[in-house]
Each structure stands twice: as C-alpha cells, then as structure tokens.
MARBA-3410 file (N, C-alpha, C, O; in Angstrom, 1 decimal):
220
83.6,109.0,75.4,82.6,109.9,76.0,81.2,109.6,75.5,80.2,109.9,76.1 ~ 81.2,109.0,74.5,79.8,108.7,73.9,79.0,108.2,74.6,77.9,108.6,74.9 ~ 80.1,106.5,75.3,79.4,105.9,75.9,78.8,106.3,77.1,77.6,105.8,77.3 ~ 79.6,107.5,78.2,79.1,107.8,79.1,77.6,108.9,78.8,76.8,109.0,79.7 ~ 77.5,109.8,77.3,76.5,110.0,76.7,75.3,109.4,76.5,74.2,109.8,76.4
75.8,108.5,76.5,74.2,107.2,76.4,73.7,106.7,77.7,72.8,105.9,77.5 ~ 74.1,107.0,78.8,73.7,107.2,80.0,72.8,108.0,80.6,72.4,108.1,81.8 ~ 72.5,109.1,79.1,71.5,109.9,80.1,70.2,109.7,80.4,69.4,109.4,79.4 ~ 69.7,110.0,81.8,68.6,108.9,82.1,67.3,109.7,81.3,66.3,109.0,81.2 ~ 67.4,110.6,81.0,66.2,110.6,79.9,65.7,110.0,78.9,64.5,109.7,78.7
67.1,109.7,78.1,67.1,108.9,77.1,65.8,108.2,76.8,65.0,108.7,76.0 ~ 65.4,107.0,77.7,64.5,106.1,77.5,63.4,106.7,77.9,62.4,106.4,77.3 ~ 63.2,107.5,79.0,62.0,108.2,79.3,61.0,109.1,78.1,59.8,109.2,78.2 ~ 61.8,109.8,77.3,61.6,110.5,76.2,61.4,109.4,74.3,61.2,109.7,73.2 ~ 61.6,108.5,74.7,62.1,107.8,73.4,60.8,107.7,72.9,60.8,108.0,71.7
59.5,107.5,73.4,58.1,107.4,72.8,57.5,108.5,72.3,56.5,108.5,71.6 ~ 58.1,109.8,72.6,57.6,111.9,72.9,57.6,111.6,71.2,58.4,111.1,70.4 ~ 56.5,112.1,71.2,56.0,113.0,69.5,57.2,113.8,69.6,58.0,113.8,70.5 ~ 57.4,114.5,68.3,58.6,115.2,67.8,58.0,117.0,68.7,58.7,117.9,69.3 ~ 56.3,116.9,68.5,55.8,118.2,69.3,56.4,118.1,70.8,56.9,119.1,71.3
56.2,117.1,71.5,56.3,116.8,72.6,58.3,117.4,73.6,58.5,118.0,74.6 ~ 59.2,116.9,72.4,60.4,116.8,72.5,60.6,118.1,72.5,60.9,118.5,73.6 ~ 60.7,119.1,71.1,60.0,120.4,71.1,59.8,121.2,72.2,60.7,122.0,72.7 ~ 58.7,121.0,72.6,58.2,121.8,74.1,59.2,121.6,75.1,59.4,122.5,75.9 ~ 60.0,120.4,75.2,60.9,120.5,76.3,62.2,121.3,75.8,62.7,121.9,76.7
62.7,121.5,74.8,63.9,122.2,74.3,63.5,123.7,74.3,64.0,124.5,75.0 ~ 62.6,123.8,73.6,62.2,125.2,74.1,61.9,125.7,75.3,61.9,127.0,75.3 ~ 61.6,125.2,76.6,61.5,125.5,77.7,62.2,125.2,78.7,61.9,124.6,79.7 ~ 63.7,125.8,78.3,65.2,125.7,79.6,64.3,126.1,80.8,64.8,125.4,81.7 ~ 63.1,126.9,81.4,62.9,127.0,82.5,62.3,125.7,83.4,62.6,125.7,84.6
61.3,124.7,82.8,60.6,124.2,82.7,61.3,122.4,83.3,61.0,121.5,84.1 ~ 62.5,123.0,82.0,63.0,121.2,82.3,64.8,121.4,82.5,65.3,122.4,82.7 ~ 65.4,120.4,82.5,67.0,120.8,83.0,67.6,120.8,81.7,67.1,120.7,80.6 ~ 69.3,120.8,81.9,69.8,120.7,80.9,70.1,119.3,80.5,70.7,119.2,79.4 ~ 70.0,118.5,81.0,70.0,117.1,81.0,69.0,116.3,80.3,69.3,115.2,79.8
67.4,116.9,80.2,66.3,116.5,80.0,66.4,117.1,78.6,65.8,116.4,77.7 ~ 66.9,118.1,78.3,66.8,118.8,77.2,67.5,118.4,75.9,67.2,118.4,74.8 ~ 68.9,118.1,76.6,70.0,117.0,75.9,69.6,115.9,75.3,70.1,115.6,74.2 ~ 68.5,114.8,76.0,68.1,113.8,75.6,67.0,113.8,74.5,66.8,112.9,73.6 ~ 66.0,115.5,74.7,65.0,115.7,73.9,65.8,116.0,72.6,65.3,115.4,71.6
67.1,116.9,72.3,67.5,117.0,71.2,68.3,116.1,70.9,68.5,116.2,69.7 ~ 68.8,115.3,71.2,69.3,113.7,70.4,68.3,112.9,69.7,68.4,112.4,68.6 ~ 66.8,112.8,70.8,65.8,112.2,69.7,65.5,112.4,68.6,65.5,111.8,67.6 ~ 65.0,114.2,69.1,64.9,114.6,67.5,65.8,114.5,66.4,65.3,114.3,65.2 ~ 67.0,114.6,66.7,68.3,114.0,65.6,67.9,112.8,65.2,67.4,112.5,64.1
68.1,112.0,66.1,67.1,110.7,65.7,66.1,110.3,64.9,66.1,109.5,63.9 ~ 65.1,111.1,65.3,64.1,111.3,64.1,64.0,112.1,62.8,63.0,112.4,62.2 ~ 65.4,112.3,62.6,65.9,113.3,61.2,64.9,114.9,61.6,64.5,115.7,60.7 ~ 64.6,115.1,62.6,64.0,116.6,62.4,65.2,117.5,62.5,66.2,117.4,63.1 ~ 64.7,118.6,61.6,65.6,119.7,61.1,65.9,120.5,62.0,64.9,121.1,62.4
67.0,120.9,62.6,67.1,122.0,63.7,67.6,123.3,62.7,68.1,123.5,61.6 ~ 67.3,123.9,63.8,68.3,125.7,63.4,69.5,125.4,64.1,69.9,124.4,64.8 ~ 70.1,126.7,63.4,71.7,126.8,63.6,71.8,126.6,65.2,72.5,125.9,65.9 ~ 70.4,128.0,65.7,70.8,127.9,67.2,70.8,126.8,67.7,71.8,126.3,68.4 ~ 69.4,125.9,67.4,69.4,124.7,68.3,70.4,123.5,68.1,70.5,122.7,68.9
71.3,123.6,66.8,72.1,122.6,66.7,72.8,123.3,67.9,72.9,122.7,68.9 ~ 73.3,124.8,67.9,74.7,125.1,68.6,74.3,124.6,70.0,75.1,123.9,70.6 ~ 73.4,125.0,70.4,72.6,124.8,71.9,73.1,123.2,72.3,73.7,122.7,73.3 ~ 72.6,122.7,71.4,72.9,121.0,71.6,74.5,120.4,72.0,75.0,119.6,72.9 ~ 75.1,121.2,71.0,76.9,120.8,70.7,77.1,121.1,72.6,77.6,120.4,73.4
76.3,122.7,73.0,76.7,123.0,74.0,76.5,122.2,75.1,77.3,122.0,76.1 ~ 75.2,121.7,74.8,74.9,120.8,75.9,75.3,119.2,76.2,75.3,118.5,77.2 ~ 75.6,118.9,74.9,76.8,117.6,75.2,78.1,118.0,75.6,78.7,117.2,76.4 ~ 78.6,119.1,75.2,79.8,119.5,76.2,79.7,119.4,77.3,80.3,118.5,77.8 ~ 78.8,120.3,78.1,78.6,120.3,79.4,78.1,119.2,79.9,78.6,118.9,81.0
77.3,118.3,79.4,76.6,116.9,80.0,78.5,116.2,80.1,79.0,116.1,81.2 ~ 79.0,115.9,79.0,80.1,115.2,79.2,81.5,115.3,80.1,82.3,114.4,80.4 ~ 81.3,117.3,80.5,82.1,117.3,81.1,81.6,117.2,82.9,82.3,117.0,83.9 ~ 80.8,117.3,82.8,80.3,116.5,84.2,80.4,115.1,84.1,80.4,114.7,85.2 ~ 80.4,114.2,83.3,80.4,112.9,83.8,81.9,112.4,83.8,82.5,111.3,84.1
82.4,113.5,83.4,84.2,113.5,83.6,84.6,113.5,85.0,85.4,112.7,85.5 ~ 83.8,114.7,85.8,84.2,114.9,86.6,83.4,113.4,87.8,84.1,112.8,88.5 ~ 81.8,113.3,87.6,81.5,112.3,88.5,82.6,111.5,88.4,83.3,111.3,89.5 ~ 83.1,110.7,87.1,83.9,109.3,87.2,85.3,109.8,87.8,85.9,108.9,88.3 ~ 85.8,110.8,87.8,87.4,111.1,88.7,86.4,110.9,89.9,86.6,109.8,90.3
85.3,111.5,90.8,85.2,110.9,92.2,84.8,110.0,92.5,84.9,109.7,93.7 ~ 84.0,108.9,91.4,84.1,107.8,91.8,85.4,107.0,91.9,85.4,105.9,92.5 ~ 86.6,107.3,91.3,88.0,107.1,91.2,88.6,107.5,92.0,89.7,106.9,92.2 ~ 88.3,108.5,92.8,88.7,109.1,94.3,87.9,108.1,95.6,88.6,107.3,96.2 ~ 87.0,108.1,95.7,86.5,106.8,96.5,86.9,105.6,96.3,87.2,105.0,97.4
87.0,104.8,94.9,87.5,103.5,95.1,88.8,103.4,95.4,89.2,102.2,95.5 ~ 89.8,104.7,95.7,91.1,104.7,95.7,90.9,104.6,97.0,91.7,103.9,97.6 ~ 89.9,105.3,97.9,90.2,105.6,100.0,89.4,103.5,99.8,90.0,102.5,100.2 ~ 88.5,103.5,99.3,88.1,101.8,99.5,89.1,101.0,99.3,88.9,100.0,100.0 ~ 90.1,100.9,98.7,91.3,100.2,98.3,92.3,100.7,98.5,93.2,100.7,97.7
92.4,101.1,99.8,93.9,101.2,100.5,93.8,99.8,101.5,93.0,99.6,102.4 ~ 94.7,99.0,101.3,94.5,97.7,101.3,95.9,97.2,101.6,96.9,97.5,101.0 ~ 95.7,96.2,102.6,97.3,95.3,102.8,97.4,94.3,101.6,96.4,93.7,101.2 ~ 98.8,94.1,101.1,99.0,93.4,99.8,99.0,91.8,99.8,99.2,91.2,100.8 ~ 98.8,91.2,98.7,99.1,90.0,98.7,100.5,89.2,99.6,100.7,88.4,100.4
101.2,89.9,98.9,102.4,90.0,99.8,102.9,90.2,101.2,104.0,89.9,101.7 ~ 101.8,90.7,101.7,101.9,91.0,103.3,101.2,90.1,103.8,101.6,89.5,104.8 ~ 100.0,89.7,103.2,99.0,88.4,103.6,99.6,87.4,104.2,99.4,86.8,105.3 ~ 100.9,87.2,102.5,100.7,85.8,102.8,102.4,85.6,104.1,102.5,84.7,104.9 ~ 103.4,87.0,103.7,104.1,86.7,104.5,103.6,86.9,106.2,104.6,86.8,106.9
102.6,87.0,106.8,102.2,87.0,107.8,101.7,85.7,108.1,101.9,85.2,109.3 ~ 101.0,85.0,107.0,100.6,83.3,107.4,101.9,82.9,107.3,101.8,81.9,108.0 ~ 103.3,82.9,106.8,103.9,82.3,106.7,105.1,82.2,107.9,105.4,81.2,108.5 ~ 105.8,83.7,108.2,105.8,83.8,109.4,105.9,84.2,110.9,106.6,84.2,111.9 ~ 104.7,84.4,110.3,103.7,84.8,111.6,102.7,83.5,112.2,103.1,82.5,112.8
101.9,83.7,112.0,100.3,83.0,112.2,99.6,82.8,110.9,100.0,83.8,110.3 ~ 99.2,82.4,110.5,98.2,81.8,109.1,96.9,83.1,109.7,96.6,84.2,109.1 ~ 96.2,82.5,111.3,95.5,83.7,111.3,95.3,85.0,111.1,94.2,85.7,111.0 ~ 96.9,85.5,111.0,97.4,86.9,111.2,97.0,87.5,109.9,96.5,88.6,109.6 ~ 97.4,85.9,108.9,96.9,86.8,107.8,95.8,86.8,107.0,95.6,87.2,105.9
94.6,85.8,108.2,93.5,86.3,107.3,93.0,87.1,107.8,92.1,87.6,107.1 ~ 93.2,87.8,109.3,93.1,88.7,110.2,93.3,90.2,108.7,92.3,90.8,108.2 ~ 94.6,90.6,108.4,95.1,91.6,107.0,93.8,91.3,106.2,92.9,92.2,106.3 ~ 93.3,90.0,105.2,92.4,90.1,104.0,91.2,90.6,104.7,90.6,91.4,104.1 ~ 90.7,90.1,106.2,89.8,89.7,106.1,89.7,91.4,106.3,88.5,91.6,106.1
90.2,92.5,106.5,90.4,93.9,107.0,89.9,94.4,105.5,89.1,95.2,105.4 ~ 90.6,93.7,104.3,90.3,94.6,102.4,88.6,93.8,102.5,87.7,94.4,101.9 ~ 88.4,93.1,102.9,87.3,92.2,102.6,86.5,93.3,102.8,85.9,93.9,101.9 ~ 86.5,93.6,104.1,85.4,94.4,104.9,85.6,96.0,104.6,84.7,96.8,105.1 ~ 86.5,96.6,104.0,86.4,97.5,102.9,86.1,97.4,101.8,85.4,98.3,101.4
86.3,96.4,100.9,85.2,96.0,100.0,84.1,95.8,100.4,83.6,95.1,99.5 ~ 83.5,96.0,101.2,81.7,95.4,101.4,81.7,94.1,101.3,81.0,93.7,100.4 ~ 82.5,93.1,102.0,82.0,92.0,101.3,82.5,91.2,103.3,83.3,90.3,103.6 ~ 81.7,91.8,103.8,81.4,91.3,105.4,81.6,89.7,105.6,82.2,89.1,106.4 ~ 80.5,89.2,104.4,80.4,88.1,105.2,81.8,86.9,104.7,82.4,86.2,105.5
82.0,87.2,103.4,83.4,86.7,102.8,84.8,87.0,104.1,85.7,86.3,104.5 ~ 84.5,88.3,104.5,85.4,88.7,105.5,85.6,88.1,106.7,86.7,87.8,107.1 ~ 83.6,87.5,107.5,83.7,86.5,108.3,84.4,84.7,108.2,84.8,83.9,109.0 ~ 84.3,84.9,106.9,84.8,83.5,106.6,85.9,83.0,106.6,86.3,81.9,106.7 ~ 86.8,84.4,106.3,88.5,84.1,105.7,88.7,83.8,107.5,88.8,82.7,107.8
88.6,84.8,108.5,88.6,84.6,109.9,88.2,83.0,110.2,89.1,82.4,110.7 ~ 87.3,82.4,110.1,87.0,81.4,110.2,88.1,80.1,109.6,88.6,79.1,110.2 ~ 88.2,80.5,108.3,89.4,79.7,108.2,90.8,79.7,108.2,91.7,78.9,107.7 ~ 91.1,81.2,109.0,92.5,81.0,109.7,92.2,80.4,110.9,93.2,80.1,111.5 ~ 90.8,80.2,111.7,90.5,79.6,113.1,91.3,78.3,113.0,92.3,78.1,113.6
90.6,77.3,111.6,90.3,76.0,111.4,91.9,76.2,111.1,92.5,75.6,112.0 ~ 92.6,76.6,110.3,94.0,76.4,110.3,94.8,76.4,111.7,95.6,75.5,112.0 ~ 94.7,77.3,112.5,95.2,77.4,113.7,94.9,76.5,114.7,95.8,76.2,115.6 ~ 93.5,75.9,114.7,93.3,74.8,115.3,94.1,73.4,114.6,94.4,72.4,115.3 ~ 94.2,73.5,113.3,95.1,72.7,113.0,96.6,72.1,113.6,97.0,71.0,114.0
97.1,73.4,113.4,98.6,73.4,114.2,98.8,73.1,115.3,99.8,72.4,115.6 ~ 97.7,73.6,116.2,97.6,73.2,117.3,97.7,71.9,118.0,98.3,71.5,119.0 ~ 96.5,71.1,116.7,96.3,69.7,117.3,97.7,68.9,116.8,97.9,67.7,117.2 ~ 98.6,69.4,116.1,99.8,68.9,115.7,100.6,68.6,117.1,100.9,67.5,117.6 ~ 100.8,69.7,117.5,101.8,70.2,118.5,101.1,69.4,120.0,101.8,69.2,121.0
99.7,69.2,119.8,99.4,68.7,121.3,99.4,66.8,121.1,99.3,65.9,121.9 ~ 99.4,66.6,119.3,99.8,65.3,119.6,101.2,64.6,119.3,101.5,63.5,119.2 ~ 102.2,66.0,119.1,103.1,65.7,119.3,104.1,65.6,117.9,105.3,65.4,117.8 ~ 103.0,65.9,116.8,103.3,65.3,115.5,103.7,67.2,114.4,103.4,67.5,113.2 ~ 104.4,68.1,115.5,104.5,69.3,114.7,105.9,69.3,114.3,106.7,69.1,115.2
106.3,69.5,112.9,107.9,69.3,113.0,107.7,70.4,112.0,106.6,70.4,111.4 ~ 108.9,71.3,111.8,109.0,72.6,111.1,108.8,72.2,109.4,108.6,73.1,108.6 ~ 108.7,71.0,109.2,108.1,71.2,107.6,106.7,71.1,108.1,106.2,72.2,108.3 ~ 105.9,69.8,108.5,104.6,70.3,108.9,104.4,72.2,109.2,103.8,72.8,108.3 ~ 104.8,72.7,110.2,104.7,73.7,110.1,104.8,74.4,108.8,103.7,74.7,108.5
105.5,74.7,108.0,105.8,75.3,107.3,104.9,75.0,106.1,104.4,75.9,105.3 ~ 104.7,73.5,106.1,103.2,73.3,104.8,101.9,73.8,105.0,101.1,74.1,104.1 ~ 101.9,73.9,106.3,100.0,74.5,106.8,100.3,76.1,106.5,99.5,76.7,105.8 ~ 101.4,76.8,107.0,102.1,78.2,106.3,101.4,78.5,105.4,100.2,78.9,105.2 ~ 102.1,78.2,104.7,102.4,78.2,103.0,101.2,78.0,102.9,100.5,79.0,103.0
100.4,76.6,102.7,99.2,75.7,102.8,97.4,77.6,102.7,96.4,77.8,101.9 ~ 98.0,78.4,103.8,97.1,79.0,104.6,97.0,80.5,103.4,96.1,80.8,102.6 ~ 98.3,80.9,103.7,98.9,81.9,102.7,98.2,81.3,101.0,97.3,82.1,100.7 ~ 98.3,80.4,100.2,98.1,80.4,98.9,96.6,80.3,98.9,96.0,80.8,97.9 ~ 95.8,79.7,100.0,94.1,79.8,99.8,93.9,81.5,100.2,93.2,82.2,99.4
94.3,82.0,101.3,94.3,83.3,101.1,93.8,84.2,99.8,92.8,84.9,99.6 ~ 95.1,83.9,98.9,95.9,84.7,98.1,94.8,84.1,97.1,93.7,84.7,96.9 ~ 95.1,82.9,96.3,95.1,82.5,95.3,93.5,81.9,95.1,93.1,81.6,94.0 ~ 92.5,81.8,96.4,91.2,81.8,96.2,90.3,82.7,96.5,89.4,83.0,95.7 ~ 90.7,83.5,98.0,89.7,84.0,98.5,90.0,85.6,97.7,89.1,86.3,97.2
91.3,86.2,97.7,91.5,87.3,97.0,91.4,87.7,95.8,91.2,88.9,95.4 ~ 91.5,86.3,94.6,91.7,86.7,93.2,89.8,86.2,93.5,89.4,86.9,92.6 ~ 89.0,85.8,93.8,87.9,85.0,93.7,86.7,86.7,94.4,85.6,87.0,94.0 ~ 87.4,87.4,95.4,86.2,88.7,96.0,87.1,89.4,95.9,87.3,89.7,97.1 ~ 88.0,90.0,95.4,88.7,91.4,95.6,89.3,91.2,93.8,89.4,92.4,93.4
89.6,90.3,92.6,90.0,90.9,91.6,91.2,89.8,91.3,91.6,89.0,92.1 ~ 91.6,89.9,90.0,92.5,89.5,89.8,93.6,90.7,89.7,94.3,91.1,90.6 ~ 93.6,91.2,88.5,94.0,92.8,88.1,93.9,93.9,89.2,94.8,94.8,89.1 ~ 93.1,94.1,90.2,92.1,95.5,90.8,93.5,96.4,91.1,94.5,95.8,91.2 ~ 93.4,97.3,91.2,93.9,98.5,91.5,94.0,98.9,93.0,92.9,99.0,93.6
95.2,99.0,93.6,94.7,99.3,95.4,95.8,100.4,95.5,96.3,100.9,94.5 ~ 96.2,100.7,96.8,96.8,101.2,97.4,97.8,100.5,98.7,97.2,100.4,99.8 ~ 98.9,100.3,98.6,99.1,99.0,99.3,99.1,100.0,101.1,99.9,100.9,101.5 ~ 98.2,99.3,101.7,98.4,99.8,103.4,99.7,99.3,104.1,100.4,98.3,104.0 ~ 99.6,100.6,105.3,101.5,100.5,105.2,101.2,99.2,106.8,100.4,99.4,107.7
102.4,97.6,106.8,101.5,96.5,107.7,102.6,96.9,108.9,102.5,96.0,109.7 ~ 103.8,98.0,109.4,104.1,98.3,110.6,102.7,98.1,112.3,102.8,97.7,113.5 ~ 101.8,98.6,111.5,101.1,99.1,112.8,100.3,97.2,113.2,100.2,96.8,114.3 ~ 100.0,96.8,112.5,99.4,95.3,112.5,100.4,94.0,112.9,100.1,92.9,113.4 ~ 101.5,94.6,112.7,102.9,93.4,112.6,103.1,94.0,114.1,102.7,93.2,114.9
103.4,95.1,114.7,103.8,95.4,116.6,102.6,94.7,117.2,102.8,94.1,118.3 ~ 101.4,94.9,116.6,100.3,94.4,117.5,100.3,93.2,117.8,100.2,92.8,119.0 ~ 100.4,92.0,116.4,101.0,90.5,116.4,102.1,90.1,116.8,102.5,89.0,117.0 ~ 102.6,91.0,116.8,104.2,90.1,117.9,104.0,90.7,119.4,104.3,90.1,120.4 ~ 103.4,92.0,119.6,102.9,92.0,120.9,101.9,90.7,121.6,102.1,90.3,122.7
101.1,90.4,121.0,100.4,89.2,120.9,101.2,88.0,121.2,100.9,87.5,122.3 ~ 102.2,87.4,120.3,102.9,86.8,120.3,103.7,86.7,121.8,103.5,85.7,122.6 ~ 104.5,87.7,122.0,105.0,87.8,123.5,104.5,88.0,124.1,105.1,88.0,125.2 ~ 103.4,88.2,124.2,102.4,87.8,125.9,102.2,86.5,125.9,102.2,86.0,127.0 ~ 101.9,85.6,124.4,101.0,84.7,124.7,102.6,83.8,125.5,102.6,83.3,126.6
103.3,83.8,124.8,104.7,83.4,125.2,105.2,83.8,126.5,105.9,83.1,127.2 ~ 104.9,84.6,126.6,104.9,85.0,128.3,104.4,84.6,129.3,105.0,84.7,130.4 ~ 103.2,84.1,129.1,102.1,83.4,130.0,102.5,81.7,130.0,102.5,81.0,131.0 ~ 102.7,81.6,128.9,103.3,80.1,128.6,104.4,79.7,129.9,104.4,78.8,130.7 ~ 105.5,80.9,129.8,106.2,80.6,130.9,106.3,80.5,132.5,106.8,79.8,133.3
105.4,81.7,132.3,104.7,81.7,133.7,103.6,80.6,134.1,103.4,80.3,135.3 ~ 103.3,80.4,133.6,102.3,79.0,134.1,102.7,77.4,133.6,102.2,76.3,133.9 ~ 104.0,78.0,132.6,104.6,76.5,132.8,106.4,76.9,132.9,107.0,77.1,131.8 ~ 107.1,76.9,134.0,108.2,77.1,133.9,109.1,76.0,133.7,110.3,76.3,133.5 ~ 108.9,74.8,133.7,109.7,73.6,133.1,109.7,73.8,131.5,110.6,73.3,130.8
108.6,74.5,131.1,108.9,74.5,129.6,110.1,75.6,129.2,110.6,75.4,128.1 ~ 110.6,76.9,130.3,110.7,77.7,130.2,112.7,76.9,130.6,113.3,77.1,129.5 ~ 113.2,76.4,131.3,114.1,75.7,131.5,114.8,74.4,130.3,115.9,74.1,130.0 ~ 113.5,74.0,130.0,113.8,73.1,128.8,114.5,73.7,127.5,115.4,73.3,126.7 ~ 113.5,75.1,127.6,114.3,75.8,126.1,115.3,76.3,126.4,116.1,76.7,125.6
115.6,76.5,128.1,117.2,77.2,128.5,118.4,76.2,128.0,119.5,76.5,127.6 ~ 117.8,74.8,128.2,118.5,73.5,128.2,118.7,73.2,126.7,119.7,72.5,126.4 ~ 117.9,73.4,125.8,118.3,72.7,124.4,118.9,74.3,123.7,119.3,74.2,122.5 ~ 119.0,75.1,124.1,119.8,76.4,124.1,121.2,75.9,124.2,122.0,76.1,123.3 ~ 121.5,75.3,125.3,122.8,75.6,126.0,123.3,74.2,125.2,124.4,74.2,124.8
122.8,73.5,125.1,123.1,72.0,124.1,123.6,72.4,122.6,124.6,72.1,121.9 ~ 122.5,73.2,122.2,123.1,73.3,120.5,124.5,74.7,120.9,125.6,74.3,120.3 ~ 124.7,75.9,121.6,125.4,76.2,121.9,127.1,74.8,121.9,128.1,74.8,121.3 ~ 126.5,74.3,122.6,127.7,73.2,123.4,128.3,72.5,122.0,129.5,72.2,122.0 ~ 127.6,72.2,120.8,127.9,71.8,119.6,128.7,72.8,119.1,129.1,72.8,117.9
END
C-alpha cells in the first residue's frame, strides 16, 4: 500500500510549501481535497513538525481512505485488462497454422494484437501469414509441395507466431482469458469449402483425378 501511497500527485507539488503554507492547506478541508491534504500532512511529518492528536488521527484517516481508493482504482484497472485480454491462445494460434492455414493463424494473433493496441504489429503478423501462404503456393504451382514441405512451413509459421511475435508484443507470463476459437474455425473451413468448391467447378478434371487416386488407394 505504501507504494501506491507515494503516488499521490500532490506529493511533489507541495514538497517546496513552508511548514505555514502546508498548515493552511490541512486546516482548510473546504478549500482543498482530501488528497491534497494527505500529501500536506506527510510533509509536515517529514519535516518533524509536531501534530495534535486530532491532526495525527485526521491523517491515519486520510491514508485509510486515500488507500482504500487506490484499491479499488487497481481492481478496475484489473477488470479492464481482463475484457482487453480475452484472447485466442497460443495453442489455438499455432494449431490453426498447423492444420488449417499458417494465415488462419495469424489471422487469431493478429485479432489479441489489435486488442492490445498494438495495430500496427497486428498489420504485420497478417502480412507475414500473406508471405507464408504465398509460399506454399509457389510450392504447389511448381510442383515441389509434398506433405513434409507442407508441414515445415506449418510448423515453420506457427513457432514465429508464437515464439516471436507473441512472447516479443503480448508477454511472456501475461495473464489472458482464453477466447472460445468455435466461431473462427466454422468461418475458416467455411472458407476452405468454397474455395474447394470453386476449384472444382472451374476445374473438373481436378475434381475426377481425386475421384481416381481415391478409388486406387481404396483398390490397395
């Protein structure tokens, strides 16, 4: 409590006041607050001036009350960083780049980013699930994508996620509330099956081919 005691912004404002000066403010609760008054009678303690019984008792009172308001500010500042930190987990992150999309899951960070205030870090993680996803891409259009490749750029996407951009703008330790990822995961496999949808429709030999290597490992 002390420390939050030494916060009060009079403190320094008053530290130069004659002992008369400090005085005038303790004696006049109309004049000045209880806050201002608080910091006038710590100086004077400070300066070994002698109080009366009352004005010690006044004082004891008024550090009670100063402290138990800064009890109460710090529970709502503790109530706000709890609604700011409802947040999808490391764990959901990275199982989403892994298998899902790499984008998907910086799509989740980049969502705590931008509840943290930290927008432009937010813009970036998006950017480098782009550059990953363009990755995979250029795999697959030159022909050179095989399920470990896959699975290294995964993984690969998931650990910079996690292990740079989260422990580096959001905390190593921080305190959250894990957000529930049902509503994010329907929308990405909704995603998913359209894009796969369209795939077929504008290419139906692709759509026969996987009927055909279907019916082959079946035939094994």
């Amino acid at each position: 409590m002390q420390k939050r005691f030494m916060e009060n912004q009079y403190l320094s404002y008053y530290k130069n006041h004659s002992e008369k000066e400090l005085l005038e403010v303790v004696q006049n609760p109309e004049a000045y607050n209880d806050e201002a008054r608080l910091a006038a009678y710590d100086l004077l303690k400070k300066k070994n001036k002698t109080l009366t019984i009352e004005q010690i008792t006044e004082f004891e009172s008024l550090k009670i009350k100063f402290n138990d308001s800064q009890v109460i500010t710090k529970k709502e500042e503790e109530q706000v960083d709890e609604k700011l930190r409802n947040w999808y987990s490391p764990t959901a992150i990275l199982g989403f780049s892994i298998f899902l999309e790499p984008l998907f899951g910086a799509i989740l960070l980049s969502q705590n980013l931008k509840k943290a205030d930290k927008k432009k870090q937010a813009t970036i993680v998006i950017l480098v699930g782009v550059v990953f996803l363009l990755g995979r891409m250029a795999l697959v259009y030159t022909q050179r994508m095989t399920q470990v490749n896959s699975l290294i750029i995964s993984i690969g996407a998931g650990l910079v996620f996690i292990e740079f951009f989260w422990k580096k703008h959001l905390g190593y330790k921080v305190k959250y509330n894990r957000k529930s990822i049902w509503k994010p995961l329907l929308i990405f496999l909704g995603v998913i099956v359209l894009i796969f949808g369209l795939q077929m429709a504008l290419n139906p030999e692709l759509f026969q081919e996987l009927l055909k290597q279907q019916q082959l490992q079946f035939a094994k």
